[in-house]
C-alpha positions as CSV (number, residue, x, y, z in Angstrom):
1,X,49.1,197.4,116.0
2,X,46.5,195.1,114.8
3,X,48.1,194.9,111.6
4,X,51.2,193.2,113.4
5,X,49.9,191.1,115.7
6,X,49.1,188.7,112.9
7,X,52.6,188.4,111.8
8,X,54.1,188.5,115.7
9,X,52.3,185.4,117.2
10,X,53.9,183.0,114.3
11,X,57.6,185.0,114.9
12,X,56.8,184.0,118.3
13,X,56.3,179.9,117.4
14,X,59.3,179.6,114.7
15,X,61.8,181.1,117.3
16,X,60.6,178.8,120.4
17,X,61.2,175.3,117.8
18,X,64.2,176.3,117.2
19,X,65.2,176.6,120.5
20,X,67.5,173.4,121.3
21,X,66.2,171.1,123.8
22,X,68.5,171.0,127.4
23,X,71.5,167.9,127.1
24,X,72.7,165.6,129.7
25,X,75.3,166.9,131.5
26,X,79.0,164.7,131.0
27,X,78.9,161.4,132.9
28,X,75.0,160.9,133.5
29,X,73.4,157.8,131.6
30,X,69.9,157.8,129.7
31,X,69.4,154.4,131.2
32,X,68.9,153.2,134.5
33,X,68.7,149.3,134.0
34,X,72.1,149.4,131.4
35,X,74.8,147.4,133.0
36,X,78.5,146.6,131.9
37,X,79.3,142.5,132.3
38,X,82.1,141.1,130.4
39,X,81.7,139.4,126.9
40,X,80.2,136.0,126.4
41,X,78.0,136.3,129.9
42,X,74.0,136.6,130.0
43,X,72.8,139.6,131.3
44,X,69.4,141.1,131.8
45,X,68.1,144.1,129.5
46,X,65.2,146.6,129.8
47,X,63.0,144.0,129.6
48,X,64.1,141.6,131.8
49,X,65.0,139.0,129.5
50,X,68.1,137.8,129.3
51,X,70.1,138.1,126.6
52,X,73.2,135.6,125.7
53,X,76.4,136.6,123.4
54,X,76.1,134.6,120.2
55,X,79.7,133.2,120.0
56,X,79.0,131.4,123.3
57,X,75.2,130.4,123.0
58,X,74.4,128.7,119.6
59,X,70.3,128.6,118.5
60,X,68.7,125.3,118.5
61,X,70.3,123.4,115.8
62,X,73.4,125.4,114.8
63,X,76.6,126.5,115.7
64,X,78.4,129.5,117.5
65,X,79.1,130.6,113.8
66,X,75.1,129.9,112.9
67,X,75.8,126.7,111.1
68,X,73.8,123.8,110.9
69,X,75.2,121.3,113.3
70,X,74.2,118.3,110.6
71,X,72.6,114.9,111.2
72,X,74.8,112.2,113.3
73,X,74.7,112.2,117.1
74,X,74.3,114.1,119.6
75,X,76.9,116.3,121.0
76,X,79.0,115.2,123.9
77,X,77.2,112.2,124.0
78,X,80.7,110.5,122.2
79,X,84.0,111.5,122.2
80,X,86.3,110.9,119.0
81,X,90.2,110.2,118.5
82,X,91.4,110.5,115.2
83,X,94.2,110.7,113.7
84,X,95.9,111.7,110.5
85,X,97.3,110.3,107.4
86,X,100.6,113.2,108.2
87,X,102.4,114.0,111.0
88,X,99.4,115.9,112.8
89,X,99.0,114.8,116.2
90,X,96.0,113.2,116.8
91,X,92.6,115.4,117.8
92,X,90.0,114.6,120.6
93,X,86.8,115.8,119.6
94,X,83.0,115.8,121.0
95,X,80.4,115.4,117.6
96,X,80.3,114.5,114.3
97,X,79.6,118.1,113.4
98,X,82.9,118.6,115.2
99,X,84.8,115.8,112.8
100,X,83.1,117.2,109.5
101,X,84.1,120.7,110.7
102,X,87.2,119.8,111.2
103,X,90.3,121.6,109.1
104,X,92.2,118.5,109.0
105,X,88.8,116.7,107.8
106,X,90.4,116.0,104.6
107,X,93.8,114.6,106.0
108,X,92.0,112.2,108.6
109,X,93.2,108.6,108.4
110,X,90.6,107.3,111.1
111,X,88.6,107.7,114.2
112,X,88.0,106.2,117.1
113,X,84.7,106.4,118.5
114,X,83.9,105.5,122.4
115,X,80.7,106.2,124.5
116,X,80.7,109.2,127.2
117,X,76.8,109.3,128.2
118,X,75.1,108.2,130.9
119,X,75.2,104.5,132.2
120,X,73.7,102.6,131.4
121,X,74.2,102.8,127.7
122,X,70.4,103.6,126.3
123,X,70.0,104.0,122.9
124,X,67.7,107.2,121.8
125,X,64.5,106.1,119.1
126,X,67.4,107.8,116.7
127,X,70.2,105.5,117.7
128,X,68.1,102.5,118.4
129,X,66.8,102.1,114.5
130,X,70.3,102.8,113.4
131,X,71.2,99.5,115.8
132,X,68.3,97.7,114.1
133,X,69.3,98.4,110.7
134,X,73.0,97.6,110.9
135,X,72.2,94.3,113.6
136,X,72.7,91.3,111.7
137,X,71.1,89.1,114.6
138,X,69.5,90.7,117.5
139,X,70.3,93.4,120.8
140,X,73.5,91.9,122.0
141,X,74.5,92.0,125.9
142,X,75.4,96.1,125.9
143,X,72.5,97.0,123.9
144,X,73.5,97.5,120.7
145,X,76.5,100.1,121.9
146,X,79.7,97.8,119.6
147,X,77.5,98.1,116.5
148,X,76.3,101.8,117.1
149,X,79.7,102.9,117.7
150,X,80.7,101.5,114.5
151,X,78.2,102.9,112.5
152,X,79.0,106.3,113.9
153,X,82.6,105.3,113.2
154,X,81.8,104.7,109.0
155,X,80.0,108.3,109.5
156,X,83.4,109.6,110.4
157,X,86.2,109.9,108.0
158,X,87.3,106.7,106.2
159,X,90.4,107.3,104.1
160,X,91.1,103.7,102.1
161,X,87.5,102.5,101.4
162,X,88.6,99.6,100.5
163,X,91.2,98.9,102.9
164,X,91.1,97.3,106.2
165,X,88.3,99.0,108.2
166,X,86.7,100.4,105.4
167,X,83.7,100.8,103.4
168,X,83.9,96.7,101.7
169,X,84.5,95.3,105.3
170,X,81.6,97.3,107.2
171,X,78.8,94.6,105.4
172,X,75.9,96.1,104.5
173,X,73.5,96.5,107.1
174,X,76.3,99.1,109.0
175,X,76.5,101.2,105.7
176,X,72.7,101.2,105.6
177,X,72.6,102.9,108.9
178,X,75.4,104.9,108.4
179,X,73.6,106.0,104.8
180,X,70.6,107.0,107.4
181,X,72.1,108.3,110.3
182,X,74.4,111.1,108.1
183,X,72.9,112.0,105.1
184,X,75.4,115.1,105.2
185,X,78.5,114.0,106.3
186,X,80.9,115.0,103.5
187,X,81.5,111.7,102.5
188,X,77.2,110.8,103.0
189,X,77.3,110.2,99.0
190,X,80.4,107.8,99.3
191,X,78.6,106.0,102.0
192,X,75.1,105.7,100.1
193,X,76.6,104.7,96.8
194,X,78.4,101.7,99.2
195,X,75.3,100.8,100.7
196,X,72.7,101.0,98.2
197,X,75.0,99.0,96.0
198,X,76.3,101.4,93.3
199,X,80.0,101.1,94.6
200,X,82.3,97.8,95.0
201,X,85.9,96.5,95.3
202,X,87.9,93.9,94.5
203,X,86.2,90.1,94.9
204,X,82.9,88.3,93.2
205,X,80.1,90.1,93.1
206,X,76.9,88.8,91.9
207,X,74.5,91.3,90.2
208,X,71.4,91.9,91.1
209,X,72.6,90.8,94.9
210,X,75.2,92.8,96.3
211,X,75.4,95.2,93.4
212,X,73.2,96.8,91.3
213,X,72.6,95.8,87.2
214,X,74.6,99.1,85.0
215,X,77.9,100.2,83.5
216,X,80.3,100.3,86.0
217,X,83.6,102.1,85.7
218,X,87.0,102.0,87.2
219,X,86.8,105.4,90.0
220,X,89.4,104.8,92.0
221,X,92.7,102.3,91.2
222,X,94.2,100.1,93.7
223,X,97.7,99.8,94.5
224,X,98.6,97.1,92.3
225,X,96.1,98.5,89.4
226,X,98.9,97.5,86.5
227,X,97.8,94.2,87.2
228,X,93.7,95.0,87.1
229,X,92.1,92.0,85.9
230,X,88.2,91.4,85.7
231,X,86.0,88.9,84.5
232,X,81.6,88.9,83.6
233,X,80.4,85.5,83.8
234,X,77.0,84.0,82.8
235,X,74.7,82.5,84.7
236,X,75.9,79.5,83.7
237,X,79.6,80.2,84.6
238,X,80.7,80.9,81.2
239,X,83.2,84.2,80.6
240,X,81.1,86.5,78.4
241,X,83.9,89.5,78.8
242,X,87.0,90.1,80.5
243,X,89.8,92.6,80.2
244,X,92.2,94.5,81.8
245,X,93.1,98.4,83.5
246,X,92.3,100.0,79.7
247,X,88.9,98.5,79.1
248,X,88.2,99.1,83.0
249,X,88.1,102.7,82.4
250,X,86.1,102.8,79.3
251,X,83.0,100.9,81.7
252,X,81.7,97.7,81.9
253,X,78.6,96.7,81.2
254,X,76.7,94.1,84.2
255,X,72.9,92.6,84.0
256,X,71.1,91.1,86.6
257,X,72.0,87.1,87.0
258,X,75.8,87.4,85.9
259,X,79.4,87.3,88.7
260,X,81.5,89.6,88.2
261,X,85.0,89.7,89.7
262,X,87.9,92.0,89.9
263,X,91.3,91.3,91.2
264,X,93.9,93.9,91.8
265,X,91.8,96.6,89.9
266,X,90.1,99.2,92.9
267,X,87.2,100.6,93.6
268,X,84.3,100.5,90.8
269,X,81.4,102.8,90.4
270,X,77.9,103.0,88.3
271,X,77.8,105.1,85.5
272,X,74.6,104.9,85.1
């Protein structure tokens, strides 16, 4: 008997682990603080934080979908009307993450931009260096509001750069801002290459000035680009080279001191 009781008492232990453990019965709940609420609401876990459906409550700084909402404004604080170059009826939206994010983006014509925050109109630190880089003179009566809404306007979507309400018209303080105020719009490069002075139109342009000193090429034809004709003049007023639409795409070549001026041509950019 000795012998055995050895070998009995660990029998013993290897049946009792494998005995199951008891189940809850059908219906019961392991929980006592679970509760069912409908999708998108908050409700209040085990530890009696509340917890918020992602597709309704975005994290600082991004989207529903966890994208960045960008540089620009802020949203709701202006509402935006634009409308397309086709058919599509016109959209009414809150940002300009909204306008960038948009699937027409692309087929935008224009936008209108008007002012929904509080009144009075006060600019934030953000919006208030954007005024005072695009002011040409200083605060008007409504504190800056006309030219801020412009500059968000050029942050937009602007389809003719050249064309009425475009990129040559908007002077260059407005572009500056714009350049500043969104970086990341998707046309931010088109902006900065305005505004820094790597990017012209037709007129007279004086080197050094309003554009910079480069090659400069022939990016985007105007209507009338058949009849492209530019000049390079000296400082002295003398042609030094002219041509026509072929020689416009091969680049010209502008230093600091001379005029140049295109008629009928498009839009230029540097090369390099």
């Amino acid at each position: 008997m000795r012998r055995l009781f050895p070998m009995v008492v660990p029998l013993i232990m290897l049946l009792a682990a494998c005995t199951p453990s008891p189940q809850p019965t059908p219906g019961s709940s392991t929980s006592s603080t679970a509760a069912s609420t409908p999708t998108g609401t908050a409700t209040t876990g085990a530890t009696g934080e509340p917890s918020h459906s992602p597709s309704t409550v975005p994290s600082n700084g991004t989207t529903g979908d966890g994208e960045p909402l960008g540089d620009g404004d802020e949203p709701g604080r202006y509402a935006y009307r634009c409308t397309s170059l086709d058919a599509s009826p016109e959209v009414q939206l809150s940002s300009l993450a909204e306008v960038w994010a948009a699937t027409n983006y692309t087929r935008m014509d224009s936008c209108e931009v008007t002012y929904t925050g509080p009144q009075p109109f006060e600019p934030t630190p953000r919006e208030a260096e954007a005024i005072s880089t695009a002011a040409q003179q200083g605060s008007s009566d409504d504190g800056g509001l006309a030219v801020l809404l412009d500059v968000l306007r050029l942050c937009t979507r602007v389809s003719d750069e050249s064309g009425p309400g475009g990129f040559e018209e908007a002077g260059h303080g407005p572009l500056l801002a714009a350049a500043s105020l969104c970086p990341d719009a998707p046309q931010g490069k088109i902006i900065a290459a305005w505004a820094e002075g790597t990017r012209m139109a037709d007129g007279s342009h004086l080197v050094g000035d309003t554009v910079q000193p480069g090659k400069y090429q022939l990016v985007k034809q105007g209507a009338s680009a058949a009849d492209c004709r530019w000049t390079v003049a000296g400082t002295g007023g003398a042609i030094t080279a002219e041509g026509g639409l072929p020689e416009a795409g091969a680049g010209v070549d502008l230093a600091g001191g001379q005029n140049f001026t295109s008629d009928k041509c498009g839009i230029w950019g540097k090369m390099y």
